[in-house]
C-alpha positions in Angstrom: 13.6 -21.3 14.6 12.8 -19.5 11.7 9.6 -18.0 13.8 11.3 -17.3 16.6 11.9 -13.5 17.7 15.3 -11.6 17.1 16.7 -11.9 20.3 15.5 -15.7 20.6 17.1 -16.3 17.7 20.5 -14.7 19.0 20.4 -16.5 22.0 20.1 -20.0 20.2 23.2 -18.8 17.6 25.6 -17.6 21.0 24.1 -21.4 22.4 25.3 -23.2 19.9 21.6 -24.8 19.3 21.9 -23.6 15.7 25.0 -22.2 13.5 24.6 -19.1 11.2 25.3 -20.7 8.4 22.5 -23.6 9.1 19.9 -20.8 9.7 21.4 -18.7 6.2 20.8 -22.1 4.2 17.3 -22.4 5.7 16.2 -19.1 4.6 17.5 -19.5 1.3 15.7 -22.6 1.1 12.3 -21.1 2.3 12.9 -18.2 -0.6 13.2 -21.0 -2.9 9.9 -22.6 -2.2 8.1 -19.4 -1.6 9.3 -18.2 -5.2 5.9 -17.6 -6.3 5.7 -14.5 -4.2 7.7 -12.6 -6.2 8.8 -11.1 -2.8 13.0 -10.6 -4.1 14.3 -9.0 -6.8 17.9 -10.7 -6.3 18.5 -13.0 -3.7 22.5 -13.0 -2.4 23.1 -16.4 -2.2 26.7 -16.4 -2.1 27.1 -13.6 -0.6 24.7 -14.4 2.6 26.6 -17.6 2.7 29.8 -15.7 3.2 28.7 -13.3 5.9 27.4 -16.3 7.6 30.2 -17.8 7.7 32.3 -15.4 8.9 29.6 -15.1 11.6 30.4 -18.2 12.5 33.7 -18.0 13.7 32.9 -14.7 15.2 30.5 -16.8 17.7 33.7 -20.0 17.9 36.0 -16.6 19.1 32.9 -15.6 21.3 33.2 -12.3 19.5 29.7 -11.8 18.6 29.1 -8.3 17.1 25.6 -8.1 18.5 21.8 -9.1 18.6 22.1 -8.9 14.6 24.9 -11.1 13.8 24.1 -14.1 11.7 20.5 -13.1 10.9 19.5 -13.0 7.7 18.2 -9.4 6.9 16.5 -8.4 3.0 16.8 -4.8 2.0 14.4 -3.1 -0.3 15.9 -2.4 -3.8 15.9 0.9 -3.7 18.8 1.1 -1.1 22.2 1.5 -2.5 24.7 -1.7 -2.0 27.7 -2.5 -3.4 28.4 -5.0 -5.7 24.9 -6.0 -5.9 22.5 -4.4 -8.8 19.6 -2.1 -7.5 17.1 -1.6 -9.9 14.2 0.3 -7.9 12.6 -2.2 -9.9 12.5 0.0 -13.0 14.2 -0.2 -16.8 16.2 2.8 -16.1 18.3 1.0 -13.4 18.6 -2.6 -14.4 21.9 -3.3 -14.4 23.6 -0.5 -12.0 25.4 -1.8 -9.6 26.5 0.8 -7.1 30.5 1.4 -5.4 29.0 1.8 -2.1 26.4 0.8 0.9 23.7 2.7 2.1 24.1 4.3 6.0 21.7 1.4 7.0 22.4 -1.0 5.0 26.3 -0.7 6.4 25.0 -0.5 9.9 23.5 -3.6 9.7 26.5 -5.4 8.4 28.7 -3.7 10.7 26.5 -5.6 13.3 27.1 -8.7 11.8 23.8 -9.3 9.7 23.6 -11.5 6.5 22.0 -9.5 3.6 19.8 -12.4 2.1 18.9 -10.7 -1.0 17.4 -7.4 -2.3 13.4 -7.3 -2.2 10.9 -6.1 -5.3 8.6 -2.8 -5.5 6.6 -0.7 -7.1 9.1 1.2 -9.7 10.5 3.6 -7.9 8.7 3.2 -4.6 5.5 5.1 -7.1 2.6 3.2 -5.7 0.8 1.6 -2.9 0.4 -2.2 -3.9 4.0 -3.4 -5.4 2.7 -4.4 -8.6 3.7 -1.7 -10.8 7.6 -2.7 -11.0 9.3 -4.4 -14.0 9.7 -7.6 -12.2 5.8 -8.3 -11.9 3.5 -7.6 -9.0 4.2 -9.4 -5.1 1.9 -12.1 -3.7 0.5 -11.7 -0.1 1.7 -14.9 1.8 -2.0 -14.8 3.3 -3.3 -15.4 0.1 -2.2 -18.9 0.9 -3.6 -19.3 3.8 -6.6 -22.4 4.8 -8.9 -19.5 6.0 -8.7 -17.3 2.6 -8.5 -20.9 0.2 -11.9 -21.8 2.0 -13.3 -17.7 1.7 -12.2 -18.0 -2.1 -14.7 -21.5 -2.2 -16.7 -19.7 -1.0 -17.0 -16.5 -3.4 -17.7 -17.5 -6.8 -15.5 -14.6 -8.2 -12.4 -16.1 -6.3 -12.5 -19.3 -7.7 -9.5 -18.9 -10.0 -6.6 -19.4 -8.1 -4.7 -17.1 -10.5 -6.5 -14.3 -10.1 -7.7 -14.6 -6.5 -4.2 -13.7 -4.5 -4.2 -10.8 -2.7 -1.8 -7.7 -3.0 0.4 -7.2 -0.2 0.1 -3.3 -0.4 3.2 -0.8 -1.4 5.6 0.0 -2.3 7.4 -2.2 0.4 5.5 -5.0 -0.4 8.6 -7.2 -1.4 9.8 -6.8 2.1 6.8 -7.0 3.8 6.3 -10.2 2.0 9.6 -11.7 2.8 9.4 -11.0 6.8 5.3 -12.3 6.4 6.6 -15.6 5.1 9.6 -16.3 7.4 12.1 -16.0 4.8 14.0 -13.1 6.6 14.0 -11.7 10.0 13.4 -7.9 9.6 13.7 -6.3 6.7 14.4 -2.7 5.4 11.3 -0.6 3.4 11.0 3.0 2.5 8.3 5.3 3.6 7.0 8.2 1.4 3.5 8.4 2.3 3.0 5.3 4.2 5.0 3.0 2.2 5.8 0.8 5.0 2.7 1.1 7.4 0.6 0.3 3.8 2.2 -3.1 3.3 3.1 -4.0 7.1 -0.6 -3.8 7.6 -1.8 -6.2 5.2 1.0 -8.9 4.9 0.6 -9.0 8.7 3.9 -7.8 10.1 5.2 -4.7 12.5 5.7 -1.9 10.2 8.0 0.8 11.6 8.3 4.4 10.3 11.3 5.9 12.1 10.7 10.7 12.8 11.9 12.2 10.0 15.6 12.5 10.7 16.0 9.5 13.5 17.6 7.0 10.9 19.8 8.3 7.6 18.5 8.4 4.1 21.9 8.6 2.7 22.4 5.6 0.1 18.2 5.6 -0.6 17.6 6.6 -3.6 15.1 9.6 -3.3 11.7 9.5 -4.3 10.9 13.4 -2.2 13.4 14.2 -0.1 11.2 15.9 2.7 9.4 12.7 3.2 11.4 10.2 2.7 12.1 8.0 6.0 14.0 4.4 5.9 11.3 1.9 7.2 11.6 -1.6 9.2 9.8 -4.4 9.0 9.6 -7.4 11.8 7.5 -9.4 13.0 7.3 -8.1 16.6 7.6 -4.8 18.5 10.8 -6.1 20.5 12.5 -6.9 16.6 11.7 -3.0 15.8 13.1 -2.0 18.5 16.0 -3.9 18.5 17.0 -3.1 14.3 15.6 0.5 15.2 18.4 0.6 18.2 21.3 -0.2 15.0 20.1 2.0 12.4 19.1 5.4 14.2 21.8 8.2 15.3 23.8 11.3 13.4 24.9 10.6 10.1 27.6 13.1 8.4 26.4 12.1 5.0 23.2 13.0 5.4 22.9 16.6 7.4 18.8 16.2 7.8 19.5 13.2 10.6 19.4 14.8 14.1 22.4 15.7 16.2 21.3 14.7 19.5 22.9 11.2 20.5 20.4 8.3 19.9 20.5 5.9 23.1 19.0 1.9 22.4 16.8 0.3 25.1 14.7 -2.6 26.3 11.1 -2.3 26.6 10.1 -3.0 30.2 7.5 -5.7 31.0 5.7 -3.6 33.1 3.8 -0.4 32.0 0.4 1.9 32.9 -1.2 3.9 30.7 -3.8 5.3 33.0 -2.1 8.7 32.4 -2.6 8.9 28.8 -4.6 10.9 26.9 -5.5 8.9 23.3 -7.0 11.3 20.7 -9.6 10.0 18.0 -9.2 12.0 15.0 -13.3 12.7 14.0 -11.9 13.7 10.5 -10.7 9.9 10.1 -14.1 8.4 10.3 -14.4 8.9 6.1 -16.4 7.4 3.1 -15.2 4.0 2.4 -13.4 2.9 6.0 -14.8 -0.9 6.1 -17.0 -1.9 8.5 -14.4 -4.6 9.8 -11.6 -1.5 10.3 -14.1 0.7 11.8 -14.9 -2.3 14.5 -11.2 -2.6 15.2 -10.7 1.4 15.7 -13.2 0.9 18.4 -12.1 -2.1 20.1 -8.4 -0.4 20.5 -10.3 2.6 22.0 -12.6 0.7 24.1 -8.7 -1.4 25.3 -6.8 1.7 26.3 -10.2 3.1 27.7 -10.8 -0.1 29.9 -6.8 0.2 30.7 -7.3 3.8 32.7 -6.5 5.8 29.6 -9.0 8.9 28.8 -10.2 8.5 25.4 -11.6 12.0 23.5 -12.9 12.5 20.3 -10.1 15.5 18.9 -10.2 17.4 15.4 -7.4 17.9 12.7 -9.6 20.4 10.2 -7.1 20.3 7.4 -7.3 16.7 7.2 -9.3 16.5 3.9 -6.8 18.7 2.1 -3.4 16.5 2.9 -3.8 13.7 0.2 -4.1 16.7 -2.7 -1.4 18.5 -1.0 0.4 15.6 -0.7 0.2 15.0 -4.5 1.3 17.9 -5.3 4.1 18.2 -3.3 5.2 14.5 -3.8 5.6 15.2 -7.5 6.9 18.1 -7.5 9.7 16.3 -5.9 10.0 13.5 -7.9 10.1 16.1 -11.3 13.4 17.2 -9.6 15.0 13.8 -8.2 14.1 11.8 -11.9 15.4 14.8 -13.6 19.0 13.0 -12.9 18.3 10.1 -15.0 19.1 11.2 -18.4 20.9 8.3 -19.9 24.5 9.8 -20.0 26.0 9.0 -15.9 25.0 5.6 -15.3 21.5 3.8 -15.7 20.0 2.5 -19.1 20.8 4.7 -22.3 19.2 4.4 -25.5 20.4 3.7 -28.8 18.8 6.6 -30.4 21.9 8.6 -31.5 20.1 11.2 -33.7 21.1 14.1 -31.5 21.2 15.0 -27.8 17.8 15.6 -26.9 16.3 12.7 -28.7 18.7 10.3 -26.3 17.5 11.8 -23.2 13.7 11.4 -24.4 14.2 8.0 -25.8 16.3 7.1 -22.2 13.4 8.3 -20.1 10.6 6.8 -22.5 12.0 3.7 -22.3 13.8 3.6 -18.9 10.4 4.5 -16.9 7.2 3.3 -16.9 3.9 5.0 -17.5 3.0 5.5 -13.5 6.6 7.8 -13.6 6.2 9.4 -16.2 3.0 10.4 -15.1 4.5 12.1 -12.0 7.1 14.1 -13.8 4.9 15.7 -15.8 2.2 16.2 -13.2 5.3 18.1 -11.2 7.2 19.9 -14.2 3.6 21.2 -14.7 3.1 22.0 -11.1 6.7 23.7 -11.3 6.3 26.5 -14.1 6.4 29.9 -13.6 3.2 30.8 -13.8 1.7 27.4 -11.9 4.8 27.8 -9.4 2.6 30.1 -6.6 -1.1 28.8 -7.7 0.4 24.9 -6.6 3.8 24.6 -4.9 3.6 27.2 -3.0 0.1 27.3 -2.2 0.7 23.8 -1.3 3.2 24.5 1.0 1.1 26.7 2.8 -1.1 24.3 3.5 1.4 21.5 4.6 2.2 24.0 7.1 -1.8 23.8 8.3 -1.3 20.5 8.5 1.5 20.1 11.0 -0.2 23.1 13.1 -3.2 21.0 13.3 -0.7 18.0 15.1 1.0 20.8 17.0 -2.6 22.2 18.4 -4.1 18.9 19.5 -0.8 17.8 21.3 -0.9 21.1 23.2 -4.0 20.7 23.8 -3.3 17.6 26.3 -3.5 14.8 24.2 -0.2 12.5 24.2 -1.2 10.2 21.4 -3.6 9.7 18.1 -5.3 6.7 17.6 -6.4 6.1 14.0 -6.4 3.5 11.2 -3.7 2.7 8.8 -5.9 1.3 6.0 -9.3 1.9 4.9 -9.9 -1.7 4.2 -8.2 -5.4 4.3 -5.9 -6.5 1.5 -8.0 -7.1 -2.2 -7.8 -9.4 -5.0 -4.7 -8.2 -7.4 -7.4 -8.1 -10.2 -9.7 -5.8 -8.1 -6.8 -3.7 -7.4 -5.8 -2.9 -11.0 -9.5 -1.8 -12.0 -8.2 1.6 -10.7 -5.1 3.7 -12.1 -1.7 3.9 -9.6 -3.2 7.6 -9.4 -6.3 6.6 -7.5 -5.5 3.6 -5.6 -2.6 6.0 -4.0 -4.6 8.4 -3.2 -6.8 5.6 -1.1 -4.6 3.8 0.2 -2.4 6.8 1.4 -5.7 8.8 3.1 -4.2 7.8 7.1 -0.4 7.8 6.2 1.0 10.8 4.3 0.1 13.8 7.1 2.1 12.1 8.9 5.2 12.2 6.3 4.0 15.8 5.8 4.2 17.3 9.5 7.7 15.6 10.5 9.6 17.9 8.0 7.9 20.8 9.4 7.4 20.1 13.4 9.1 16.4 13.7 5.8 15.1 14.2 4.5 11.7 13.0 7.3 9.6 13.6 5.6 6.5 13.2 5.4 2.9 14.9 2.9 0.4 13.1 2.3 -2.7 15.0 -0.3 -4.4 12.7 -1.5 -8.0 11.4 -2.9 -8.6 7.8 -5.3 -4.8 7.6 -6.2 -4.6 11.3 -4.3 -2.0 13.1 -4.0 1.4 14.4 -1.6 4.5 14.4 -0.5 6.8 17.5 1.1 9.8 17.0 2.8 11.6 20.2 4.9 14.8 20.6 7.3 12.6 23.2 10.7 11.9 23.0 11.3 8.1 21.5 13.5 7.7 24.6 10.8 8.7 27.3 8.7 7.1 29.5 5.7 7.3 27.7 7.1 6.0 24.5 8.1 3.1 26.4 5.2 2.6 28.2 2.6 2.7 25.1 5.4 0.1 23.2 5.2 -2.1 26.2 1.1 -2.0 26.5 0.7 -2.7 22.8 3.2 -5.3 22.6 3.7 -7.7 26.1 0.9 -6.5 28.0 -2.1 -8.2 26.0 -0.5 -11.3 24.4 1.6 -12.7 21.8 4.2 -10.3 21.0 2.7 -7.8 19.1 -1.1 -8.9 19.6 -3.0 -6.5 21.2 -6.8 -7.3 21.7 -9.1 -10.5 21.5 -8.2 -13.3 19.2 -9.6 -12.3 15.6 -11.4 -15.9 14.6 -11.2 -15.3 10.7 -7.1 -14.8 10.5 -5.3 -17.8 9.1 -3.5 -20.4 11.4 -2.4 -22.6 9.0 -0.2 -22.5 5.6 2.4 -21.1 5.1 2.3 -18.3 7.9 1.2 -20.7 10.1 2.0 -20.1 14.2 2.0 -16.7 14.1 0.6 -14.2 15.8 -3.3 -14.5 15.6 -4.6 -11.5 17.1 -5.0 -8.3 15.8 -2.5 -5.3 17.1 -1.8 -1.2 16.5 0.7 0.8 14.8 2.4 3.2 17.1 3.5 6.6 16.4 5.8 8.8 18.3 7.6 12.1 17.2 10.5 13.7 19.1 11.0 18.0 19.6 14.2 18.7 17.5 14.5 22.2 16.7 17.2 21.3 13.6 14.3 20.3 11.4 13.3 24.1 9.4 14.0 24.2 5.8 13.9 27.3 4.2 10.8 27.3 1.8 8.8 26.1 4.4 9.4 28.5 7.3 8.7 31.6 5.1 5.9 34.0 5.9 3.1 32.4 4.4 -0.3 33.1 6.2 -3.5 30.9 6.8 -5.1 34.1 5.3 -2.6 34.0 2.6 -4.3 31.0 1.0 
């Protein structure tokens, strides 16, 4: 049961072939002997309990609230709850506890979901492996797995079982973990600069990254504001679309979600995707994309190809700019949003009582770690006056390029991008922290952020990532998410070619036994697709700035 799809798993509670409560306990139980993935921060025990009981005699009354009600859920701990601490796994929140819920966190208990517990992360969502928090790094559940035991026999330099297990990927790698391993149905990430896709992609999962604006950010705690997207995680495309049909619509507390009404649906079961036009990105085929990715990237060509799609090589110029304009931008942002934590409102406060200024630096040099404090002072430095036009602004300019180059290629014909998530499969956790959180970002975000980037700006980008362990793909479209075509590409990728979200031939070296065994064993793509809302123009980034201007 605990395998079973969303609406499976609804059907069975509104049956009677399994209780709430019975399938609460189970999960709990799983978290318990999955501990040593580090995947939750808190785990809700008596709360979870409580919902599912009440869910219980919602389903006696026949009163069910929805496809949601009685499933367990996890929420990343950087969304806002009440009554239960979130820490955004840093020093400087341990301990807060906040008087109310998060827009979709409240969305999905007003549908009758049982919040399980509240999952770990990088500190502050600041990183791309989710071992940079204060409660220790997350274990990939694959790590486990008969195939990678016997690859680690095989490899001298995996032989220690302690140091061999593999990173899930960040910052939602608490989540992505805690879906991967069955201990939750779908869970809520966040997604700066591919903070979702990132982990989704390498713990095996469907990684969903909502257009800018589709889904509220009120009640998550802001990392950069222009980026900033509430992600889900599931383990099939049907699941996404299902948690995305709860979560997405107008929100008056947060006036950057759009206006438009948002209107759920089914996928159909049958689709054609002769009429499509996929783009391959010629700036995406960089330094460092494994051999085993690159394969993949041509295999999903070759299936949309073979399908009656028209498959052309397209250009985005500015590509090899984004990930420095990114940084830039990203903490400049973050300068501004940590500039709130200064020891005297709520959070940790130091003892040093020697005057004023000394408590604030004492708060922040104790309450944040080294990877944040990095950040602020890359972005107060990016922020002076006299740096102010030479970086922010100039980088502005060029985020702009970078949603023009979307714009171009979309009017040029194309209806979706086909490009990799990941430059590579998850590593070894001590491989991983040979490099600084500076680096391995910049790496591991190459394929993500321009996405982030051009939604602000055009609404482009909004992202669907249907991927198992590092083998995946993203599409990008300029279609609405209720048209045809978004249905159609959803349905091809996710019913058409097997097993839920699998997509091409059976991969022969992905695990099938352990602890994530009877799962989906094929590889399968990320989807993207954007919508045309004309509310998204903020006013520093709509200004007169020229290409020839930078």
């Amino acid at each position: 049961m605990l395998r079973a799809a969303l609406r499976e798993v609804s059907t069975a509670l509104k049956e009677g072939q399994v209780s709430p409560t019975e399938l609460c306990q189970r999960c709990l139980s799983l978290i318990k002997a999955t501990k040593c993935l580090n995947a939750y921060i808190t785990v809700t025990e008596d709360t979870a309990l409580r919902q599912a009981e009440e869910s219980e005699k919602r389903y006696r009354r026949g009163q069910s609230l929805g496809d949601l009600d009685g499933i367990p859920v996890a929420v990343k701990d950087n969304f806002s709850t009440t009554g239960i601490e979130t820490t955004c796994a840093s020093n400087m929140l341990k301990g807060y506890i906040p008087p109310y819920n998060a827009t979709v966190v409240q969305k999905l208990l007003d549908q009758g979901a049982v919040l399980i517990g509240k999952t770990n992360l990088d500190e502050f969502a600041m990183g791309s492996g989710s071992t940079d928090g204060i409660f220790g790094p997350v274990r990939n559940p694959w790590s486990y797995s008969k195939q990678y035991r016997e690859k680690c026999g095989q490899n001298s330099h995996l032989e220690n079982e302690d140091s061999s297990w593999l990173i899930t990927g960040g910052s939602s790698g608490g989540s992505a973990a805690a879906v991967s391993s069955f201990t939750c149905f779908a869970a809520l990430g966040s997604d700066t600069g591919g903070s979702t896709r990132n982990p989704a992609a390498h713990c095996g999962v469907v990684g969903l990254k909502p257009t800018y604006g589709l889904v509220s950010r009120h009640g998550l705690i802001p990392l950069v504001n222009s980026m900033d997207v509430p992600g889900i995680l599931t383990r099939c495309v049907d699941d996404a679309a299902t948690v995305l049909g709860v979560l997405a619509g107008h929100d008056p507390k947060d006036s950057t979600t759009v206006q438009d009404p948002f209107n759920p649906f089914k996928l159909p079961s049958v689709i054609d995707v002769g009429k499509l036009c996929i783009g391959i990105p010629k700036e995406y085929h960089i330094p460092g994309l494994s051999s085993e990715t690159l394969k993949v990237w041509s295999k999903a060509a070759d299936l949309f190809e073979n399908a009656g799609a028209r498959v052309i090589e397209v250009s985005l110029p500015h590509t090899c700019y984004s990930i420095v304009c990114y940084h830039v931008l990203c903490a400049a942002e973050v300068a501004s949003n940590m500039a709130r934590f200064d020891g005297l409102e709520y959070g940790h406060r130091s003892n040093m009582d020697k005057s004023t200024e000394s408590m604030y630096a004492a708060t922040r040099r104790e309450g944040f770690n080294d990877v944040v404090r990095g950040r602020i002072l890359s972005g107060n430095y990016f922020l002076l006056k006299q740096n102010y036009e030479k970086y922010f602004i100039k980088a502005q300019k060029v985020r702009r390029l970078i949603a023009n180059d979307f714009v171009n290629v979309f009017s040029s014909g194309v209806d979706v991008l086909l490009t990799p998530t990941t430059l590579r499969d998850a590593v070894p956790y001590v491989e991983f922290i040979k490099e600084d959180n500076r680096t391995r970002s910049a790496q591991d975000d190459i394929f993500t952020q321009a996405a982030n980037m051009s939604a602000f700006l055009h609404n482009l980008g909004g992202v669907r990532n249907l991927c198992l362990k590092n083998i995946q793909v993203l599409l990008y479209s300029r279609q609405s998410l209720t048209s045809d075509l978004y249905k159609k590409i959803y349905v091809n990728l996710s019913k058409e070619y097997g097993f839920k979200v699998c997509i091409w031939e059976e991969a022969s070296n992905l695990p099938t036994q352990g602890p994530i065994q009877e799962r989906a064993e094929k590889p399968s793509l990320q989807v993207c697709t954007s919508t045309e809302h004309k509310w998204l123009q903020h006013y520093f980034l709509t200004g007169n700035a020229k290409p020839d201007q930078i």
